[in-house]
N, CA, C and O of each residue as an XYZ file, in Angstrom:
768
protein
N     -23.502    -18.512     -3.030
C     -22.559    -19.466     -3.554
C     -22.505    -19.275     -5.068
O     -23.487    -19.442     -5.791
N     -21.125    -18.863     -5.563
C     -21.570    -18.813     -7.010
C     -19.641    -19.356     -7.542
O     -18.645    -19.465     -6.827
N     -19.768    -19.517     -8.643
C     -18.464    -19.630     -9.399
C     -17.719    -18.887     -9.892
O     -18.124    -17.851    -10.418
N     -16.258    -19.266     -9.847
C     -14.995    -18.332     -9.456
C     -15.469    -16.792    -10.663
O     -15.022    -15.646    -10.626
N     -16.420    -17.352    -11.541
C     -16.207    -16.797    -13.490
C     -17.064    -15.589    -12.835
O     -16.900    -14.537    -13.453
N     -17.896    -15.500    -11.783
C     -18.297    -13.939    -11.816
C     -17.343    -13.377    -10.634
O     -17.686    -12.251    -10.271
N     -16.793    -13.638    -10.299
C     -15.973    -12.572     -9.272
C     -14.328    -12.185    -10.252
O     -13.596    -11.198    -10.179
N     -14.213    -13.577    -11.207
C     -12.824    -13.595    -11.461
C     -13.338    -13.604    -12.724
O     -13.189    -14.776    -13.070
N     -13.885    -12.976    -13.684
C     -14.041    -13.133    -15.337
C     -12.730    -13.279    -16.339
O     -12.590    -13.995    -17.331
N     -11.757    -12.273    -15.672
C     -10.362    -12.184    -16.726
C      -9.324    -12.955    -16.106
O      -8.175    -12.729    -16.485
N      -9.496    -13.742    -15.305
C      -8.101    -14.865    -14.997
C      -8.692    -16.443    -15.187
O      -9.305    -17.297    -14.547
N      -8.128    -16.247    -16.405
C      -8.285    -17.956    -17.356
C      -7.857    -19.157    -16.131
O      -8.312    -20.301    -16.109
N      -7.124    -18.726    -15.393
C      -7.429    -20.522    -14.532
C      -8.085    -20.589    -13.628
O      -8.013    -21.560    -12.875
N      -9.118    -19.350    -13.376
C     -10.223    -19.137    -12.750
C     -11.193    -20.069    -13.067
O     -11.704    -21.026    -12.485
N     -11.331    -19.438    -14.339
C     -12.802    -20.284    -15.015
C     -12.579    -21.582    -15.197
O     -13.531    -22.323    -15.440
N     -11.269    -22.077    -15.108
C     -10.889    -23.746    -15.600
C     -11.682    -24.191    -13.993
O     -12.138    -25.333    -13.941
N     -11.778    -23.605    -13.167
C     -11.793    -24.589    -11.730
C     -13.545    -25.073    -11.224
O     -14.374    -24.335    -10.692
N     -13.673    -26.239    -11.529
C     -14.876    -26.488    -11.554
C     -15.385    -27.289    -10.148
O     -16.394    -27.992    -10.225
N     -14.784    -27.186     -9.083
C     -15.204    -27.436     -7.378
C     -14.871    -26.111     -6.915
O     -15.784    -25.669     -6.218
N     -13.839    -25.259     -7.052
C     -13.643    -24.093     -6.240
C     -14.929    -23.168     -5.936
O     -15.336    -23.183     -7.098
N     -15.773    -22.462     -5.337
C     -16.458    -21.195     -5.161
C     -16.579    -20.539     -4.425
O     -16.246    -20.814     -3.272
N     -17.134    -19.325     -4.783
C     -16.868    -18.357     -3.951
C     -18.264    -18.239     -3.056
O     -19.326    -18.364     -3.667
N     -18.292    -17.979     -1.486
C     -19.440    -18.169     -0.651
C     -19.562    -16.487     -0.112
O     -19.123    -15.959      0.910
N     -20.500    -15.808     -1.484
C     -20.515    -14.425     -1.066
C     -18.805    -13.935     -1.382
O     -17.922    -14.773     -1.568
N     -18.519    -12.186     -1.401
C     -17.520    -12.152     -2.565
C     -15.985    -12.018     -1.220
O     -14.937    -11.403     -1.419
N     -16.369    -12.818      0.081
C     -15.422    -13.060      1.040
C     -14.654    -14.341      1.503
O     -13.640    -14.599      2.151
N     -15.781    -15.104      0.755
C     -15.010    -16.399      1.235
C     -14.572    -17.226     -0.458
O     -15.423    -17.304     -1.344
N     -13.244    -17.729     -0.623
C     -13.061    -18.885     -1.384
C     -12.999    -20.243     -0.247
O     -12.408    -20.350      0.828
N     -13.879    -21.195     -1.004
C     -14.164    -22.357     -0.920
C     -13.730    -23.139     -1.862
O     -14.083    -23.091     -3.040
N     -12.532    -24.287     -1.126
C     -11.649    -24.995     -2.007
C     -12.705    -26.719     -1.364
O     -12.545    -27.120     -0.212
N     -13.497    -27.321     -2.180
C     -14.000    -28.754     -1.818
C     -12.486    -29.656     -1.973
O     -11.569    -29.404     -2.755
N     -12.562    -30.748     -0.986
C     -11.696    -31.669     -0.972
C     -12.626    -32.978     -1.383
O     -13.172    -33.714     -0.561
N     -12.697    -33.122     -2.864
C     -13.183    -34.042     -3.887
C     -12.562    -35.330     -4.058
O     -12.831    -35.973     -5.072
N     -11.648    -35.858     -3.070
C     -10.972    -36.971     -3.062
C     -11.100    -37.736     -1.221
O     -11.092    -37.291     -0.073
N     -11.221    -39.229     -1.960
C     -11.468    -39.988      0.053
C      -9.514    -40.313      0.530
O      -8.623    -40.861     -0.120
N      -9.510    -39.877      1.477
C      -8.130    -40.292      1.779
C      -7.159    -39.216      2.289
O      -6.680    -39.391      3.409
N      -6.835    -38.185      1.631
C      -5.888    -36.855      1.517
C      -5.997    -36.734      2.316
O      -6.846    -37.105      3.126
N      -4.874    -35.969      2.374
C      -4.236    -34.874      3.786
C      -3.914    -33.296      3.403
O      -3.698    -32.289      4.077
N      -3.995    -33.594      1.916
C      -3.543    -32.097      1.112
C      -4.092    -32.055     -0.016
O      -4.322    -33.046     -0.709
N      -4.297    -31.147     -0.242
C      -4.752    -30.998     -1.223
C      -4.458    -29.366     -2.509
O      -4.298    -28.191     -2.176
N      -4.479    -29.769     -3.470
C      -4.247    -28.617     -4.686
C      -5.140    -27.416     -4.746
O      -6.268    -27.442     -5.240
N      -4.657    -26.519     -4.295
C      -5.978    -25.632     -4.738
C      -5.313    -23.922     -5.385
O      -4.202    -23.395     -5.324
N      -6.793    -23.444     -6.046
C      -5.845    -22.113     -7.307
C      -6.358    -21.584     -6.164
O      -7.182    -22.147     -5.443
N      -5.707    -20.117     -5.924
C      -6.483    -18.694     -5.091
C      -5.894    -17.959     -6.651
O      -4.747    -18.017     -7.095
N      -6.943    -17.367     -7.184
C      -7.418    -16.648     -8.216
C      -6.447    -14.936     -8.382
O      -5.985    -14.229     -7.486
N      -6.435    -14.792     -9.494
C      -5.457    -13.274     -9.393
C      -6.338    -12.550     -8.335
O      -7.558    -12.717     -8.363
N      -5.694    -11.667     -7.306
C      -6.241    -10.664     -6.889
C      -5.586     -9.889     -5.638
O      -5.452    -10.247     -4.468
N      -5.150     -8.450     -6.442
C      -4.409     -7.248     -5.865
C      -4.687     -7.417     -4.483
O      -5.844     -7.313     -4.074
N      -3.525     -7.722     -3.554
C      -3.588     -7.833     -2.316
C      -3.331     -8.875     -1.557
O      -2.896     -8.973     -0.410
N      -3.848    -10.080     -2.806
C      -3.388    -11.405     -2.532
C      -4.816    -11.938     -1.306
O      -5.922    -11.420     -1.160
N      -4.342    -12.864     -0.761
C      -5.405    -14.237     -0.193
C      -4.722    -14.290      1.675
O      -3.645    -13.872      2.100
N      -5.725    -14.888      2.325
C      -5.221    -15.252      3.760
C      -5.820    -16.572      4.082
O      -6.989    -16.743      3.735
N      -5.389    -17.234      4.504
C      -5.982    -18.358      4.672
C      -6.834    -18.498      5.876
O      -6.488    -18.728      7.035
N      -7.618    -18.377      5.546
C      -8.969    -18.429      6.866
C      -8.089    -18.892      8.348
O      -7.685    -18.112      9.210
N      -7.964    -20.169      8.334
C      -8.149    -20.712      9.854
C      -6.105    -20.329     10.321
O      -5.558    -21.002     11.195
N      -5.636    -19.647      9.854
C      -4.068    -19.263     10.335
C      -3.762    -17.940     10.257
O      -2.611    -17.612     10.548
N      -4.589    -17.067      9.908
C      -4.380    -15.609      9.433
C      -3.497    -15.338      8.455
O      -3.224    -14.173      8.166
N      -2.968    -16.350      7.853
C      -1.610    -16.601      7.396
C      -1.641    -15.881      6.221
O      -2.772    -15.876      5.735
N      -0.500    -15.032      5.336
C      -0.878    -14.457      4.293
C      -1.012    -15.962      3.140
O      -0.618    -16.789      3.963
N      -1.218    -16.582      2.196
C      -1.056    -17.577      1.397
C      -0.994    -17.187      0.222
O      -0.682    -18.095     -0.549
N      -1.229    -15.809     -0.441
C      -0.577    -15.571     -2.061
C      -0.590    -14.287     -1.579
O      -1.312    -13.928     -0.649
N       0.160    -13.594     -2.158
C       0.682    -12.157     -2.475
C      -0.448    -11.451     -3.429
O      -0.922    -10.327     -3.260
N      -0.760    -12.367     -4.460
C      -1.457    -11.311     -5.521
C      -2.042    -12.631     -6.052
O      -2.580    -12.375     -7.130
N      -2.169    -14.002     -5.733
C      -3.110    -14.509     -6.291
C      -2.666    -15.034     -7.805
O      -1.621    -14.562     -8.252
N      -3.271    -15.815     -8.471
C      -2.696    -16.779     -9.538
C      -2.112    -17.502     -9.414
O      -1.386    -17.834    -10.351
N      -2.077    -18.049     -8.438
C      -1.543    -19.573     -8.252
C      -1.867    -20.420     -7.391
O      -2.618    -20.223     -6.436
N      -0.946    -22.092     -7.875
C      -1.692    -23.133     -7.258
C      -0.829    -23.373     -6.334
O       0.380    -23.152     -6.400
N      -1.517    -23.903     -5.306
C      -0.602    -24.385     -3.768
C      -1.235    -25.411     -3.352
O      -2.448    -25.601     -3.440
N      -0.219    -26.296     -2.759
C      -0.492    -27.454     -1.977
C      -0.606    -26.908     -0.824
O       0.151    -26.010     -0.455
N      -2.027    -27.605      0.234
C      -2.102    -26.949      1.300
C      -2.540    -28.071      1.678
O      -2.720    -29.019      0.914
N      -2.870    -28.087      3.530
C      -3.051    -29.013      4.264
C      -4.715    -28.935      4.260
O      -5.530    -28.013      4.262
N      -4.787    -30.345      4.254
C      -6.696    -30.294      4.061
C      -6.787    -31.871      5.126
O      -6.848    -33.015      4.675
N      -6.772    -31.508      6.478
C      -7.151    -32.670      6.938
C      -8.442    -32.988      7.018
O      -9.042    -31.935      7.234
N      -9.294    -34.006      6.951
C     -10.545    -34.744      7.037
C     -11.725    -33.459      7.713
O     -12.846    -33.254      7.246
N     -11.111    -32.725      8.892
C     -12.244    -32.016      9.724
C     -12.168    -30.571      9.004
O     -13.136    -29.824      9.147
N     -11.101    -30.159      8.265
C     -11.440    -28.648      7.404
C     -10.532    -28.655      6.366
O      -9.412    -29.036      6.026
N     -11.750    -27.921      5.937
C     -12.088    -27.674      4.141
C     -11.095    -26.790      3.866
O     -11.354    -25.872      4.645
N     -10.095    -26.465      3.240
C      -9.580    -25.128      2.891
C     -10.427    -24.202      2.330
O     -11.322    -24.301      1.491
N      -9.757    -22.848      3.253
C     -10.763    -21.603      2.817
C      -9.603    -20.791      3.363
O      -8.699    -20.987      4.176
N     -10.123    -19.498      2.342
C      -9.480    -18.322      1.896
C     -10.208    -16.992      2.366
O     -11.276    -16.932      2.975
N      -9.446    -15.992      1.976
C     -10.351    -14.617      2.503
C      -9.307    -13.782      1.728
O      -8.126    -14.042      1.961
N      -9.551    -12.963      0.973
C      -9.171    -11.745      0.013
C      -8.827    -10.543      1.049
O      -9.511    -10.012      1.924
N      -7.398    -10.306      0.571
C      -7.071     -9.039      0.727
C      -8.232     -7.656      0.857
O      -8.717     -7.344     -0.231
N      -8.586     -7.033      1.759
C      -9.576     -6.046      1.864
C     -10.851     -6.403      2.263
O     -11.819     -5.644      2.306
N     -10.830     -7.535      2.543
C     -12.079     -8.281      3.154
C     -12.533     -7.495      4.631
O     -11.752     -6.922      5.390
N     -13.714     -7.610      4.771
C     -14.160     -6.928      6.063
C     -15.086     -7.911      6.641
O     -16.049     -8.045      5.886
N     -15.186     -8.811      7.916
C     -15.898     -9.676      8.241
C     -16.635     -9.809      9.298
O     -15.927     -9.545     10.270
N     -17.901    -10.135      9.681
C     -18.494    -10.065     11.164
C     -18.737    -11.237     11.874
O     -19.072    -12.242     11.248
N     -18.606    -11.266     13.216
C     -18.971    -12.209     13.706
C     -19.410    -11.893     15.462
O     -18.518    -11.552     16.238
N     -20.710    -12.037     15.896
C     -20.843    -11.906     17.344
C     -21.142    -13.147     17.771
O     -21.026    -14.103     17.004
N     -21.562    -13.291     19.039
C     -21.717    -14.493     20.404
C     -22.966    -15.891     19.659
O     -23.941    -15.899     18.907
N     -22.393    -16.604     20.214
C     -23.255    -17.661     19.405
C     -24.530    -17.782     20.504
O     -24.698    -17.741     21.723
N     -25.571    -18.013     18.868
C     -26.892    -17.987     19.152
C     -27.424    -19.329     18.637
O     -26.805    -19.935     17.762
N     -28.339    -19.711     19.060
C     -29.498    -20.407     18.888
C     -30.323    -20.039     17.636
O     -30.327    -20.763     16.641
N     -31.000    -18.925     17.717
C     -31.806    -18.161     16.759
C     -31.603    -16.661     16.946
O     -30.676    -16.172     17.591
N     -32.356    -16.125     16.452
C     -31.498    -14.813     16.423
C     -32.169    -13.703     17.424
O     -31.460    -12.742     17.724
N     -33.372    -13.774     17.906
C     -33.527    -13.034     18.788
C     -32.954    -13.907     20.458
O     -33.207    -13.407     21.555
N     -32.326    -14.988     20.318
C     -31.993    -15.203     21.522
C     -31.119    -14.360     22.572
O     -31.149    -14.637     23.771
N     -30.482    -13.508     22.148
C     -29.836    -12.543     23.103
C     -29.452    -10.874     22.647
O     -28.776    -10.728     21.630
N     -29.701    -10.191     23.077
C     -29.309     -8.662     22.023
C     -27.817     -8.592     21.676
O     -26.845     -8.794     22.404
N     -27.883     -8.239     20.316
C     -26.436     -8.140     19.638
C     -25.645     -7.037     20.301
O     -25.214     -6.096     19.634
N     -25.443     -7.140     21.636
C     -24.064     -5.891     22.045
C     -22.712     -6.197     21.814
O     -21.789     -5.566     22.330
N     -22.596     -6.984     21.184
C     -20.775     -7.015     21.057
C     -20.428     -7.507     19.606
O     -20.985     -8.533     19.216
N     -19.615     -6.903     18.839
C     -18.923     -7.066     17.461
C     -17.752     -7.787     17.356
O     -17.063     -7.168     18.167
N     -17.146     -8.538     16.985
C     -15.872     -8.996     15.959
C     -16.007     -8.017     14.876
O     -17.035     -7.645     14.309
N     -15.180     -7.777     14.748
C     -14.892     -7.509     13.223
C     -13.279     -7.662     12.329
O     -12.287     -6.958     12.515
N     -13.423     -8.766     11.380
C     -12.070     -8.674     11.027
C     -11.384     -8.505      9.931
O     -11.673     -9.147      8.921
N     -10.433     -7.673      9.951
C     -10.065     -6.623      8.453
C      -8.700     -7.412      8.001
O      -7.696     -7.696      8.654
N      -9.100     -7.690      6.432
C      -7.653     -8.495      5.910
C      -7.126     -6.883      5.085
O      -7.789     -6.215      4.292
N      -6.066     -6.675      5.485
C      -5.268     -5.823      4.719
C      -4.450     -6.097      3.632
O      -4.057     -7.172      3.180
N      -4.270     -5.018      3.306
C      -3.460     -6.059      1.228
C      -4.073     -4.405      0.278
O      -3.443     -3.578     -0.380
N      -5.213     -4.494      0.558
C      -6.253     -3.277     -0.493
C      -7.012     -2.830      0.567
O      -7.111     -3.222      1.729
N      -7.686     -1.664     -0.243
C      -8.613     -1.155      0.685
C     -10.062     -2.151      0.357
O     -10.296     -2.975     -0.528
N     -11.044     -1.531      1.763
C     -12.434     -2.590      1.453
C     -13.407     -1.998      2.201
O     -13.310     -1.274      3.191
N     -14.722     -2.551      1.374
C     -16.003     -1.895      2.159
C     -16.966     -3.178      2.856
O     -16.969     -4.359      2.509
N     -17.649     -2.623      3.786
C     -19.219     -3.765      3.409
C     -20.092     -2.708      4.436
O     -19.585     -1.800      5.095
N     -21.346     -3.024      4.397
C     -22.662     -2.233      5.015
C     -23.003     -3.599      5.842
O     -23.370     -4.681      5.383
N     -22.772     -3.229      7.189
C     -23.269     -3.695      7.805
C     -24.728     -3.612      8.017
O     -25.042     -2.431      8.163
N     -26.021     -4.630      8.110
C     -27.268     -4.705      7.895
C     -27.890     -5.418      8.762
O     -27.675     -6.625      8.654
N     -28.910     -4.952      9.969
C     -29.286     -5.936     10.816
C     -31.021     -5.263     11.240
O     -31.260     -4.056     11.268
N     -31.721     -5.995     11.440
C     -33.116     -5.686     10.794
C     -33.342     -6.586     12.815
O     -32.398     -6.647     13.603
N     -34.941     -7.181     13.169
C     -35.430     -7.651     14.022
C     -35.015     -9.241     14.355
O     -34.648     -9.740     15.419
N     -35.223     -9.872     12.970
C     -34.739    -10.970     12.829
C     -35.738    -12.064     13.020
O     -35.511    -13.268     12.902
N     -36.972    -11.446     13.357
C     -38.229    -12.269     14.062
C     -39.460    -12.291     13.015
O     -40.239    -13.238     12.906
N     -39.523    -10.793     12.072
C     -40.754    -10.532     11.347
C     -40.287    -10.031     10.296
O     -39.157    -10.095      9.811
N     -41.570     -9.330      9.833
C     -41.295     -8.655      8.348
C     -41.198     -7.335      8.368
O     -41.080     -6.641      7.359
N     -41.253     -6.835      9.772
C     -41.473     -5.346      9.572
C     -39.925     -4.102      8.826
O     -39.800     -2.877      8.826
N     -39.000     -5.288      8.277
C     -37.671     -4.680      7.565
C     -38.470     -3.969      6.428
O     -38.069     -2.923      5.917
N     -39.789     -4.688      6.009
C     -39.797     -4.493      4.409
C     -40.828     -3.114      4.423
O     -41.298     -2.389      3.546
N     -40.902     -3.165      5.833
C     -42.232     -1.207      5.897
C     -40.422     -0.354      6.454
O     -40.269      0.852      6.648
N     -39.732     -1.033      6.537
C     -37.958     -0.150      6.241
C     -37.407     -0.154      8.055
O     -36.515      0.623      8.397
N     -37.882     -0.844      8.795
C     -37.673     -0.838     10.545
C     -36.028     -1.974     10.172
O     -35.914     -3.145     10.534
N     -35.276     -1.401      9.611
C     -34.431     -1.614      9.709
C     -33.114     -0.836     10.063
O     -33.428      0.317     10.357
N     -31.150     -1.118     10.184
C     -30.881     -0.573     10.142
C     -29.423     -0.829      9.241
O     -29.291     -1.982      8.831
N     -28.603     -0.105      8.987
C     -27.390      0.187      7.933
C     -26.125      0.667      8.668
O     -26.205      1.804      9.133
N     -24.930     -0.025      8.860
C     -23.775      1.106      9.388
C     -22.927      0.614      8.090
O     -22.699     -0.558      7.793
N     -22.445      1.963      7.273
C     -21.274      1.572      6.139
C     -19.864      1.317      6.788
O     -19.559      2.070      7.712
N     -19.197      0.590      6.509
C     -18.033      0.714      6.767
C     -16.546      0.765      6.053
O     -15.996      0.283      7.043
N     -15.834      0.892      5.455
C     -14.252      1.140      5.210
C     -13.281      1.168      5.704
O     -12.875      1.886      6.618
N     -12.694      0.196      5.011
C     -10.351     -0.014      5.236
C     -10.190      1.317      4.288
O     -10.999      1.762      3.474
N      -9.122      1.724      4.585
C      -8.230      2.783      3.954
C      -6.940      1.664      4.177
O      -6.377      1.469      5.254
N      -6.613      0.961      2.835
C      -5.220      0.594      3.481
C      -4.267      0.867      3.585
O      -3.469      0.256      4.295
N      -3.955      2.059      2.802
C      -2.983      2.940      3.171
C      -2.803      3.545      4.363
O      -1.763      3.121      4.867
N      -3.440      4.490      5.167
C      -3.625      4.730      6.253
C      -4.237      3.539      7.297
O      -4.632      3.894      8.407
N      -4.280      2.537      7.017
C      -4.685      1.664      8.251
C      -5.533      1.754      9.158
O      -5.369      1.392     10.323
N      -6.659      2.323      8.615
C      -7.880      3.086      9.307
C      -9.280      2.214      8.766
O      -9.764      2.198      7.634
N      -9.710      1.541      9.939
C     -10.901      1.294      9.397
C     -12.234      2.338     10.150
O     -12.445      2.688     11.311
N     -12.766      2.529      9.175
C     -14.226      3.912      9.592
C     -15.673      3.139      9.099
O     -16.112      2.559      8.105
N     -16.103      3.522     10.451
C     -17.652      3.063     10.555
C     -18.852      4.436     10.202
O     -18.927      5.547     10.725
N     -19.406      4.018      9.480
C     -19.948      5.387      8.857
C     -21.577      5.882     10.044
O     -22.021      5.305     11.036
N     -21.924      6.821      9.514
C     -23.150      6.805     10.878
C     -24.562      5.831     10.480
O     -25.137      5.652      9.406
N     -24.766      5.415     11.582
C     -26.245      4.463     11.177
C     -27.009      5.441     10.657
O     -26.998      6.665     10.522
N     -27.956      4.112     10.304
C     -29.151      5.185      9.063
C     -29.970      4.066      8.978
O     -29.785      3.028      8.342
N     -31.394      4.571     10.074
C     -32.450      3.364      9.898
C     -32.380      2.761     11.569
O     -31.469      2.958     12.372
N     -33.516      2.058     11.758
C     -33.730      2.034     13.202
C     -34.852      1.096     13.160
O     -35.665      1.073     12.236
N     -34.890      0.124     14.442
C     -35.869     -0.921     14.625
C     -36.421     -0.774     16.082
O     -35.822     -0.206     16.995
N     -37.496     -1.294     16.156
C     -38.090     -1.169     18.060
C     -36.416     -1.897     18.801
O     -35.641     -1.136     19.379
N     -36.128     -3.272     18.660
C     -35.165     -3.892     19.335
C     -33.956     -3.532     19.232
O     -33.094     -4.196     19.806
N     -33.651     -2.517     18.556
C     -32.153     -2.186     18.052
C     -31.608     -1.729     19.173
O     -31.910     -0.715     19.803
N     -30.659     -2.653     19.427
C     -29.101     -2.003     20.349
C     -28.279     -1.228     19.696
O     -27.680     -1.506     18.657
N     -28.233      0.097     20.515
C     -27.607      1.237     19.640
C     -26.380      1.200     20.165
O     -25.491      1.748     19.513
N     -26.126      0.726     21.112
C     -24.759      1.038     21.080
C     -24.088     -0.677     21.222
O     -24.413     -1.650     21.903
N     -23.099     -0.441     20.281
C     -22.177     -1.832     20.395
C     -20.587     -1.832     21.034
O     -19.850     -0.846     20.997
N     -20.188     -3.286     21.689
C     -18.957     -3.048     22.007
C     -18.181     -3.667     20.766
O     -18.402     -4.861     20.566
N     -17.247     -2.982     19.850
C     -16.548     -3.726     18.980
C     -15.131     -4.464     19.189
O     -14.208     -3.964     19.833
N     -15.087     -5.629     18.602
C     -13.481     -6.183     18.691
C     -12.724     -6.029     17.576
O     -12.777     -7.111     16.990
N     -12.077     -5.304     16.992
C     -11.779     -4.841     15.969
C     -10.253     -5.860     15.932
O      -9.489     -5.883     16.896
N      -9.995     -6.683     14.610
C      -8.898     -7.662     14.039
C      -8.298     -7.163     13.137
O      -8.651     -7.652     12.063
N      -7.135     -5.996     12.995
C      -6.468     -6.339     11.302
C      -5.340     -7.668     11.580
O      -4.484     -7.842     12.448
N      -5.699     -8.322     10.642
C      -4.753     -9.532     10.224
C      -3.495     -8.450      8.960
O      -3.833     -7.498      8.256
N      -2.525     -8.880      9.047
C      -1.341     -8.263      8.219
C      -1.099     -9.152      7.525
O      -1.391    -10.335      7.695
N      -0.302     -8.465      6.309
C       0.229     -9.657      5.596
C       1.529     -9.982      5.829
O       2.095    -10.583      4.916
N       2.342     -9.666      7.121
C       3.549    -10.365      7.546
C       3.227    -11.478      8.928
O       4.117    -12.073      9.535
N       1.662    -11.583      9.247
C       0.949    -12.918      9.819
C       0.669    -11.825     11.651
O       0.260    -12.203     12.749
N       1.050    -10.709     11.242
C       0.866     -9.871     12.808
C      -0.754     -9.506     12.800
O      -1.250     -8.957     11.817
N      -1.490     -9.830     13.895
C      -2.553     -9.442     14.277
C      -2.570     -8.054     15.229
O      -1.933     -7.760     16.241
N      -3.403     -7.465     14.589
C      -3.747     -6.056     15.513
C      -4.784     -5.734     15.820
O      -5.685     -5.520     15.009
N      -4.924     -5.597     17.381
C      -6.735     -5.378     17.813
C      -6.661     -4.170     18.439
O      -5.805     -3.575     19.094
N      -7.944     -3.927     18.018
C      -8.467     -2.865     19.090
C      -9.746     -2.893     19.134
O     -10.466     -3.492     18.335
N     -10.241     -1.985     20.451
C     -11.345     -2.349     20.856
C     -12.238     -0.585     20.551
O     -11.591      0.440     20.337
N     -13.527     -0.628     20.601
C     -14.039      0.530     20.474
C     -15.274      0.226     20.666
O     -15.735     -0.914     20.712
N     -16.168      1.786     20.849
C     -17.594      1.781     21.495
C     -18.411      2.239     20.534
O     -18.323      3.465     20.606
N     -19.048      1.992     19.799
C     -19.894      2.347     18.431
C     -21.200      2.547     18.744
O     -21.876      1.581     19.097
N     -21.768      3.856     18.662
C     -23.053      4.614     19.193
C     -23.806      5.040     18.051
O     -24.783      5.748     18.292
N     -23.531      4.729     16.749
C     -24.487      5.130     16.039
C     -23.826      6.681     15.263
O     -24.192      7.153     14.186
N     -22.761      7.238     16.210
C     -21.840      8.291     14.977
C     -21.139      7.533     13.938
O     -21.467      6.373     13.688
N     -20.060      8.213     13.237
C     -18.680      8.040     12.494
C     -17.692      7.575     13.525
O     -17.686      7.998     14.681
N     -17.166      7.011     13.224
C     -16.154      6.530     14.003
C     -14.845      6.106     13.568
O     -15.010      5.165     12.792
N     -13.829      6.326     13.688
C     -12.238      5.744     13.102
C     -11.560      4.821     13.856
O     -11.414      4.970     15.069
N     -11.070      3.744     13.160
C     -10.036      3.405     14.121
C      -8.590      3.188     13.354
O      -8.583      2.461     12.361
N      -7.658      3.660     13.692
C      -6.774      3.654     13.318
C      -5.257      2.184     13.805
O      -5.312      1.464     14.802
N      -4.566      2.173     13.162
C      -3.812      0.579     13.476
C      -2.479      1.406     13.483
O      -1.403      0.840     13.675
C-alpha cells in the first residue's frame, strides 16, 4: 500500500490526492471518505494506456489525468487497474496448502505492454529461503496481442508442474477475450 507520489512522481494532481493509493503497482484504490453517497469523485492518474475499472472491465480513462464521477455504492469501493496490468487469481482457499494450485486465471488489461513474475514457493515453511522455490516470467506484447509465459526456474517438493490456465484480455473497446492453455514449465505464447 503506498501513495499515488511513488508510482506517479510527475503528475501534480497525483500528489494533491491524499485518500487515493495504490495496493501494489496494479491496483488504484479510490476510499469513499464520506457517510451517505452513491458516487463518488475520484482522479485515475496520467498513464499511457489509460485505467479499467476493476469490477466492469470497462475502459474508464484513455490515458489517465482525470477526474470522474463514478458509482460507489455502500458494498464497493472504487478500484482501477492500469493499462498493461497482468493479474492472478486461482480457486478459493482456506489457507494455502488446502488444495494444489492446478488451475490459473490470469487477466491481461491491454492499452501498453506489461510484465510480472509469477512466484509461488510451499506456502507452509521456510524452506523458500534455502531457494525450494519457484519463478514463471511473464509478458503482454501489446502490439502483437501475445501474452508469453517464460520457462520456470526453481522447484519445490509440492510443486504442481503443470497448470490449467484461463487466460482474460479485457480490451479497451469493453470486449473480453479468453483462452485457455496447458502450462508445463516450457515458454509458451498465447496469442489474441
Amino acid at each position: 500500500m503506498r501513495a499515488l507520489v511513488f508510482d506517479f512522481p510527475n503528475d501534480p494532481e497525483a500528489l494533491r490526492q491524499d485518500t487515493e493509493f495504490m495496493c501494489g503497482p496494479k491496483y488504484l484504490v479510490c476510499p469513499v471518505t464520506a457517510v451517505g453517497v452513491t458516487s463518488w469523485r475520484v482522479y485515475l492518474p496520467e498513464n499511457k494506456g489509460g485505467w479499467y475499472d476493476f469490477y466492469t472491465s470497462l475502459r474508464a480513462s484513455e490515458a489517465g489525468g482525470d477526474r470522474n464521477l463514478v458509482s460507489a455504492p455502500y458494498e464497493r469501493i472504487p478500484l482501477y487497474v492500469p493499462a498493461g496490468a497482468i493479474l492472478f487469481s486461482g480457486p478459493d482457499m482456506q489457507y494455502s496448502s488446502e488444495k494444489p494450485l492446478t488451475e490459473l486465471r490470469i487477466d491481461v488489461y491491454a492499452g501498453r505492454d506489461g510484465s510480472f513474475c509469477l512466484y509461488e514457493d510451499e506456502g507452509t515453511n521456510y524452506d523458500y529461503e534455502r531457494g525450494f522455490c519457484s519463478f514463471i516470467p511473464l509478458a503482454y506484447d501489446n502490439t502483437a496481442r501475445t501474452l508469453t509465459l517464460g520457462e520456470r526456474t526453481g522447484s519445490f517438493p509440492e510443486m504442481v508442474a503443470e497448470k490449467q490456465l484461463r487466460i482474460i484480455l479485457h480490451t479497451p473497446d469493453g470486449t473480453l477475450r479468453e483462452a485457455t492453455a496447458r502450462y508445463v514449465g516450457d515458454a509458451l505464447s498465447v496469442k489474441f
